[in-house]
N, C-alpha and C positions, 0 to 999 in steps of 0.2 A: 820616494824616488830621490829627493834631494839626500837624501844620507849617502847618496854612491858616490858627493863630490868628496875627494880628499885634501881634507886643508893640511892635511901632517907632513907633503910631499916638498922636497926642499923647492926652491925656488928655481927655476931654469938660469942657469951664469950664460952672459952677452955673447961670450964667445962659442957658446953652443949653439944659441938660437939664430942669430944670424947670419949664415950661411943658407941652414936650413928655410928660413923664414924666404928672403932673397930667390930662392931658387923656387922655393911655391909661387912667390907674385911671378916668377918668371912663366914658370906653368900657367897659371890663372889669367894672366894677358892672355896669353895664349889662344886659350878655348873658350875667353869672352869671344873675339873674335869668331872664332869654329859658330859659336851659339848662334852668336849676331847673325852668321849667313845663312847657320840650319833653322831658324826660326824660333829657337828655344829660350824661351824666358825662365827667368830666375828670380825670385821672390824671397827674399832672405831675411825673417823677423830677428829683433834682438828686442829678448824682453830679460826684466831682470829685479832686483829690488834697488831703490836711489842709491844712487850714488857707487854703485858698482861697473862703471865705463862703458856703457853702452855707447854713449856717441865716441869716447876715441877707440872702441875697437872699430866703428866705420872710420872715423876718419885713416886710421892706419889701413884701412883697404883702397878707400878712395885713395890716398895720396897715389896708389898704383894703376888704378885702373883707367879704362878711356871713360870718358866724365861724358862724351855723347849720348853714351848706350846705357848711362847709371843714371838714379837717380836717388834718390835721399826724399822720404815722406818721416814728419817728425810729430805723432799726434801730441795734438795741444793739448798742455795743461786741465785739468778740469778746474783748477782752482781759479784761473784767469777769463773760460770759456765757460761759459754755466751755458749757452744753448747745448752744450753738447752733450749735457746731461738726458738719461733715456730713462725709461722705465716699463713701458707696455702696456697693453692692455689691462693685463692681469690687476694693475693697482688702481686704474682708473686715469694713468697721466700720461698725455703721449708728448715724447720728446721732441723737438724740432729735427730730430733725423732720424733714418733707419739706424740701429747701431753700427751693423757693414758698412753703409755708403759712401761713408766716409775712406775706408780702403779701397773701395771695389774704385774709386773718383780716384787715387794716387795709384793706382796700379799702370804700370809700363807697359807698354805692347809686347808680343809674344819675340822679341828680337832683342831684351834689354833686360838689366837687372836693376830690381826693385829693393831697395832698403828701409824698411821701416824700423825707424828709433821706438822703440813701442809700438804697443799698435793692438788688437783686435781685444788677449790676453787681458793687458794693462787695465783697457774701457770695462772689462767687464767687474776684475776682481775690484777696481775701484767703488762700482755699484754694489758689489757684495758684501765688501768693506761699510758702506755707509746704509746698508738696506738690510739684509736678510742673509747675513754668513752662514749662518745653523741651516739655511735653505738651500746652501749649494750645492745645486749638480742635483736636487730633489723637487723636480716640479711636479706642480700637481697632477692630477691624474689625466690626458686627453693632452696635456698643455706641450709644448716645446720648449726647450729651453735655450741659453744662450749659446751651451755648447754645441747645439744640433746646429745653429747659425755659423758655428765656428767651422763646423765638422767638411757642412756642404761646402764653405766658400773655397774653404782648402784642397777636395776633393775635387772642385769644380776645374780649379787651377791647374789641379797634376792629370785631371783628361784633357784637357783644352794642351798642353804642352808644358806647361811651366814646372819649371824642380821649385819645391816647397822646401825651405833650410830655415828651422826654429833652433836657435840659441836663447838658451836662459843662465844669465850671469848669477851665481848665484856669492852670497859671504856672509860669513856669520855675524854674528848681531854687533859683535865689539867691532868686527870690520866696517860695520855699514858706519857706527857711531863714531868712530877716527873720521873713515873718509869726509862725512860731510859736517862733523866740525872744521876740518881742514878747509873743505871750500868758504864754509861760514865765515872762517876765522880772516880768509883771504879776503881784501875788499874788492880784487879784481875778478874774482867767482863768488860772492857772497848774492849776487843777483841769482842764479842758479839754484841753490839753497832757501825755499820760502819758510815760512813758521810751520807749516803744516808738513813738511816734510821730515824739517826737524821732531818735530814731535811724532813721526812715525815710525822712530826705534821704538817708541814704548809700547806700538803693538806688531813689535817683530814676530812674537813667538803665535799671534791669534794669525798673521798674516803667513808665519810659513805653513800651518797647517794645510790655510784654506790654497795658498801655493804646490804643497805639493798636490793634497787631493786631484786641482788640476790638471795638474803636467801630469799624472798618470792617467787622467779619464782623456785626456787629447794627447797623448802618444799615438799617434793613428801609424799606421804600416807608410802611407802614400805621403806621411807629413808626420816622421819624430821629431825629436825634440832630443840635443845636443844639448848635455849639462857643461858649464867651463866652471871653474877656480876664479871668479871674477878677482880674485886677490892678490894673481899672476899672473901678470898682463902677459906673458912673452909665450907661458906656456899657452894660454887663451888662443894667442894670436896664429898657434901654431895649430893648431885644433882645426879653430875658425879654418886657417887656409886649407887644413888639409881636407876637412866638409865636402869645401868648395869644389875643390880641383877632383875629387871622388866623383861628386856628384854629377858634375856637367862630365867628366870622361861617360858617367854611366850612361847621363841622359842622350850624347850624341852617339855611340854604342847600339841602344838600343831603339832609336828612332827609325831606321828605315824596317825593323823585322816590326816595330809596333804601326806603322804605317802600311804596310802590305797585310797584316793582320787585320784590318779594317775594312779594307778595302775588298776584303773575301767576306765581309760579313752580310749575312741575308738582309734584305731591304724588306726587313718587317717590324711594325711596333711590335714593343711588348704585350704581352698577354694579359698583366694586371698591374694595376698602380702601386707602390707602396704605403700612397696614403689613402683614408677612406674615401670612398667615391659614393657620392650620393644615389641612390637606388632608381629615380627617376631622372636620369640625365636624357641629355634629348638624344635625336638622333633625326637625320635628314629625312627619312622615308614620312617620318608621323607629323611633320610639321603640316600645320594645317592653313595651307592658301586661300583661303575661302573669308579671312575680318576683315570686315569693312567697318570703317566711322563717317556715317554723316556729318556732312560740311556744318552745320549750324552745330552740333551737338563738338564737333571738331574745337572748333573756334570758341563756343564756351569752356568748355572744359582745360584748353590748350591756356587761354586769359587767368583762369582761376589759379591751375597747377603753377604756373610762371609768377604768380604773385607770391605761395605760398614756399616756392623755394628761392625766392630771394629773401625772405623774412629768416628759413633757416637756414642758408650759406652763411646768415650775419651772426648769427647762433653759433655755427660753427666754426666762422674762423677765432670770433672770444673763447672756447670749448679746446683751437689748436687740433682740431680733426682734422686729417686730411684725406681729401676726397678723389678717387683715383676711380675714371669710369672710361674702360674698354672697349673701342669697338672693331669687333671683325664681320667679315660676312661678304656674298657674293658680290662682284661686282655692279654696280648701279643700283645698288639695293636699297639706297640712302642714307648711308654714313654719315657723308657730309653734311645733311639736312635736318638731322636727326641732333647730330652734334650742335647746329644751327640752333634750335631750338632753345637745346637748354643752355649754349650760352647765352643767347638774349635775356636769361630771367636774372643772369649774373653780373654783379658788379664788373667791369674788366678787371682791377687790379687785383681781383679774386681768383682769376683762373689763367691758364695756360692750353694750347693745345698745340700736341706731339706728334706730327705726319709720322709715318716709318717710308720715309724714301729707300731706294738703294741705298747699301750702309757705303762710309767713305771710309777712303784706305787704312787710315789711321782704327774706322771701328772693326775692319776687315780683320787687325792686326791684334786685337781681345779679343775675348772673351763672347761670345753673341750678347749676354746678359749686359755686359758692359755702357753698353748707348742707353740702357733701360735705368741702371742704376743710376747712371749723372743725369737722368731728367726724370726725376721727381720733384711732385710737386713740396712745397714746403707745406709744415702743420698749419693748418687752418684753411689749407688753400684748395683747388680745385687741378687736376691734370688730366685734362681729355686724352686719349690716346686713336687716333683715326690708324686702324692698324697699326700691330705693336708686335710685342716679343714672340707670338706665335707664329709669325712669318718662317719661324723654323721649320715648324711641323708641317707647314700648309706649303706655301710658293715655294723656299728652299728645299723640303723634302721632296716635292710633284718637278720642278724645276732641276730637281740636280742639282742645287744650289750647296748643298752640303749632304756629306756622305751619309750614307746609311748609319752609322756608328755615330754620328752627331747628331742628326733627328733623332736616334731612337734613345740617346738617354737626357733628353731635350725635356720629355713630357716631367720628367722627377724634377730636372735641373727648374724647369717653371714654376712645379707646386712648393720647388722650396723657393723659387722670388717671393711664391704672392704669398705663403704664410710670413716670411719676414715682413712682409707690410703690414698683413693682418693684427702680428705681435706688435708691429709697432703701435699700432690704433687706428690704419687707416680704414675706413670703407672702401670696399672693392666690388665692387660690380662689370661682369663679364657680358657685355651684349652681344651676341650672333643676332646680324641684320640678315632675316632671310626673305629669300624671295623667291619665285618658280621659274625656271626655265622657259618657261612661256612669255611669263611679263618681263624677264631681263631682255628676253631676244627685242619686244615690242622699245624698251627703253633704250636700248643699241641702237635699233633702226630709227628714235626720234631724233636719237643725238648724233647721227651723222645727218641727218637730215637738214639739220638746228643751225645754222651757220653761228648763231651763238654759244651753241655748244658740241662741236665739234673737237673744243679741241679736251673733252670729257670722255672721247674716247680714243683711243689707238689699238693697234695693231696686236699686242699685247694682252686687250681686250677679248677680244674677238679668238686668240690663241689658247686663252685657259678656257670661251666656253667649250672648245673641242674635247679639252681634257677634261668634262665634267666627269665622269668616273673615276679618273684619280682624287680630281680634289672631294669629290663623294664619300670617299675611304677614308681621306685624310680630314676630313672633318669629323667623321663619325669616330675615329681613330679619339681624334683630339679628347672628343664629347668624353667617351669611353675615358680617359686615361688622363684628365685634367678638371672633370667638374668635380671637384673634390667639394667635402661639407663644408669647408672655411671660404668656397671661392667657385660657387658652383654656376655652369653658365646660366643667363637667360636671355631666351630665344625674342627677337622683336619679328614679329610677324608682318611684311612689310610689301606685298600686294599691292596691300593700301597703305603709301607713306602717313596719312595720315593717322590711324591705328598706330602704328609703328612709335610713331613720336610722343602721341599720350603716352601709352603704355611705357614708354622710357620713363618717360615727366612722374606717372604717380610711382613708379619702381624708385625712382631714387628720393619723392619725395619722403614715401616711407620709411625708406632706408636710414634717411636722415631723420626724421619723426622717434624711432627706435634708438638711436644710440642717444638722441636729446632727451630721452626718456618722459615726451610727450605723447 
C-alpha cells in the first residue's frame, strides 16, 4: 500500500499552493461550524513514521480553525511512560490500561473535532516492534486481535456520528534520516529527537513492512486511510484540507436521509450474536425463586468468604489484575447490599464503585460506551459497577431512551467492551440480581412504609414494575445476545438476600482462586 506514495512528483511552488490552500481553511471554517450545530463529530488521526510532520500538519490546521470545538490529544511516548505499556492476557502480563482507553478518555463530544498526534496505530506497531512482529495480524486460533480493537472503536465512532479521517505520513528511509539529524543537530529541537528514535532508521525497512501490512488490513470502507508525501509539506496540506472539507460536505449531506433511516427501523433485537454465546445462558422464566440460606449457616459462611477475599485482593493487586464486577437486575433486588458485602472484605484504597445515574450532557454528547471507558478501574484494583453499560439495552431501550437502531447494535457494541477488558487481563464477572414479582412488590410496600427508607423508592419505581413484560423481553433479549463465553452472565438468586450475597462471595472468590492459580 505505501508504494502508491509518489516521491518522483515535483514539489508544489508557493504560488500555487497558496491560494488554493486559503480558500480550503476558508471552506473548512465553515462547516466546522455547520458540524458544530448538526451534531457531527470529527476524529481525525495522523500517524506516520518520526520525524515526518505530524504535529505541524496539525499545527497548520489549528492555526485556522475555532480552538473551542478542537482539540489536540498527543499520545505519550512509550519511552518516557512505561505504564502505558500493554500486553494481554495471551502472555500472562496485564498493562496498567486497556489499550483503547486511553483514546476513547481524549475523544471530543459528537459537536467538535478530535486530533490525535498518534494515537491507536502508533501503540500497537510499537508492541509489535518489541514483541512478536512475525506475529502480526496472526492471532491464534479463538483469540482477538489488536486490529479487531482497532476495527470496533473506529466503526463504533462512524455509527454514533463521527467522520473517521486517518492520515499516514509516510518518507523514505533517507527522508526520515535528514529529517531527524536535522532536529538532532538543532539544540532547540534536539529534545524531540531521543536515542531511540534515532536509532529507528536502522529498522526502517523491518518497520515499513510491518506498516504497510497494516494500513491494508485497516483500510476499512467507514475509516480509510489517506497516504501523503510527508516530504511535501504544501502538497500534504493540500490533500489534508481537501479530506476534510469532503468529508464533513458528505457527512452533513447525508445526516438527515441517515436519520430518518433509523427512525423507520423495527424495534427488534437481533436474531443472533456474532460472538459465541454460551449454550446455557439464563433466561427469566427458569430462574428459580425458591434458595434460601439459614441465618447461622449465613453468617458463617459470609465471615469465612470475606476473609479469604481479602487475602486474595492482596494477591491480586501485586498480580496487577483488575477486577471488574457488574451488577444489573430488578429493582430492590439487592444491589446495593450485595455490593455491601464484598466491599466490606476490601481494603478501601482497593476499590471503587460506579452508580450509572442519568448520563450528564457532556456523556449525552459520546459515545454511550464512553462514561464506561473513563471509569475503569486501574490494574490491581477493584470497580464495582451498581448498574452499568447495559442500561442501553434495558431502561433506554423499554424507556425510549434511545432509538431502536442504537439498542439494537448495542448488544455487539458491549461484547466488544468486555472482550477488550477480557484481553486486557481483567476478570469480569456479570451479576443479574434476581428476584420475583412477588417479593419486589412486598419490598416496595416495606420501603414506602420505612420512613427510613422511603426515599429507596420513587415514582419511577413503581412505573417499570408495570412494564414488567418489556423489561421481561429485554432481559432475556440481553441473556440471549450478551452472555457470550468470555463474559457470560451469572444469575444471583435473591428472594433471600442472603443466598444472594454468598453466592456472589464464593463466585468471585473462585474467580480470583483461578486466575491466581491456586
Amino acid at each position: 500500500m505505501l508504494e502508491k506514495v509518489d516521491f518522483a512528483q515535483k514539489k508544489l511552488p508557493k504560488k500555487k499552493y497558496k491560494p488554493e490552500w486559503d480558500a480550503l481553511m476558508e471552506r473548512l471554517v465553515v462547516l466546522q461550524q455547520q458540524a458544530h450545530a448538526a451534531g457531527v463529530g470529527l476524529v481525525v488521526l495522523f500517524e506516520g513514521w518520526n520525524g515526518a510532520g505530524k504535529g505541524s500538519r496539525i499545527s497548520d490546521l489549528m492555526y485556522n480553525l475555532d480552538a473551542r470545538s478542537t482539540s489536540v490529544y498527543v499520545t505519550p511516548d512509550v519511552e518516557v511512560d512505561r505504564e502505558r505499556e500493554f500486553a494481554g492476557r495471551s502472555s500472562g502480563v496485564t498493562g496498567y490500561f486497556p489499550l483503547m482507553q486511553e483514546f476513547w478518555k481524549a475523544l471530543g463530544e459528537r459537536n467538535s473535532i478530535t486530533f490525535y498526534d498518534r494515537g491507536w496505530y502508533s501503540t500497537v506497531m510499537r508492541h509489535m516492534m518489541s514483541n512478536a512482529p512475525a506475529q502480526l495480524l496472526m492471532p491464534k486460533d479463538g483469540e482477538r486481535h489488536y486490529t479487531e480493537s482497532i476495527r470496533d472503536f473506529e466503526r463504533q465512532l462512524t455509527s454514533d456520528g463521527y467522520v473517521v479521517v486517518k492520515f499516514f505520513l509516510h518518507v523514505t528511509k533517507e527522508g526520515q534520516k535528514e529529517r531527524l539529524e536535522a532536529l538532532y543537530d538543532d539544540p532547540a529541537t534536539r529534545w524531540r529527537v531521543s536515542e531511540g528514535k534515532m536509532k529507528s532508521v536502522h529498522g526502517y525497512d523491518a518497520a515499513y513492512e510491518l506498516y504497510d501490512r497494516m494500513l491494508e488490513r485497516t483500510d476499512y470502507d467507514f475509516a480509510p486511510w489517506v497516504l501523503l508525501n510527508g516530504e511535501d509539506r504544501r502538497r500534504s496540506n493540500l490533500t489534508i484540507a481537501r479530506t476534510l472539507v469532503d468529508a464533513l460536505e458528505r457527512a452533513l449531506a447525508e445526516k438527515p436521509e441517515r436519520e430518518a433511516a433509523e427512525e423507520l427501523r423495527p424495534a427488534e433485537a437481533p436474531a443472533h450474536s456474532r460472538f459465541e454465546i454460551v449454550e446455557d445462558y439464563p433466561q427469566v422464566e427458569t430462574i428459580d425463586h425458591g434458595l434460601v440460606l439459614p441465618e447461622d449457616e449465613y453468617r458463617a459462611r459470609k465471615k469465612h468468604l470475606q476473609k479469604e477475599l481479602f487475602r486474595l485482593e492482596n494477591l491480586m493487586y501485586q498480580r496487577r489484575i483488575p477486577l471488574v464486577i457488574m451488577y444489573e437486575g430488578w429493582d430492590a433486588a439487592g444491589k446495593g447490599g450485595n455490593i455491601k458485602r464484598v466491599a466490606q472484605a476490601l481494603d478501601a484504597r482497593a476499590y471503587t464503585i460506579f452508580p450509572s445515574p442519568a448520563p450528564t450532557k457532556p456523556e449525552l454528547a459520546h459515545p454511550f460506551l464512553w462514561r464506561y471507558w473513563t471509569r475503569l478501574p486501574k490494574a490491581g484494583h477493584v470497580g464495582m459497577y451498581d448498574r452499568s453499560w447495559y442500561g442501553r439495552v434495558l431502561v433506554e431501550r423499554v424507556e425510549g431512551f434511545a432509538t431502536p437502531a442504537e439498542w439494537a447494535r448495542a448488544y455487539d457494541e458491549i461484547n466488544e467492551f468486555e472482550h477488550d477488558l477480557v484481553d486486557w487481563g481483567a476478570i469480569l464477572l456479570k451479576f443479574w440480581v434476581d428476584v420475583s414479582p412477588e417479593e419486589q412488590l412486598r419490598r416496595f410496600e416495606d420501603r414506602q412504609a420505612d420512613p427510613a427508607k422511603q426515599w429507596k423508592i420513587t415514582d419511577d419505581d413503581w412505573r417499570n414494575r408495570e412494564k414488567y413484560p418489556q423489561y421481561k423481553q429485554a432481559i432475556d433479549d440481553m441473556f440471549r445476545l450478551t452472555s457470550t463465553t468470555f463474559a457470560p452472565w451469572i444469575v444471583l438468586e435473591s428472594d433471600d438476600k442472603k443466598y444472594a450475597r454468598v453466592k456472589a462471595l464464593e463466585i468471585i472468590v473462585e474467580a480470583l482462586r483461578q486466575r491466581l492459580g491456586e
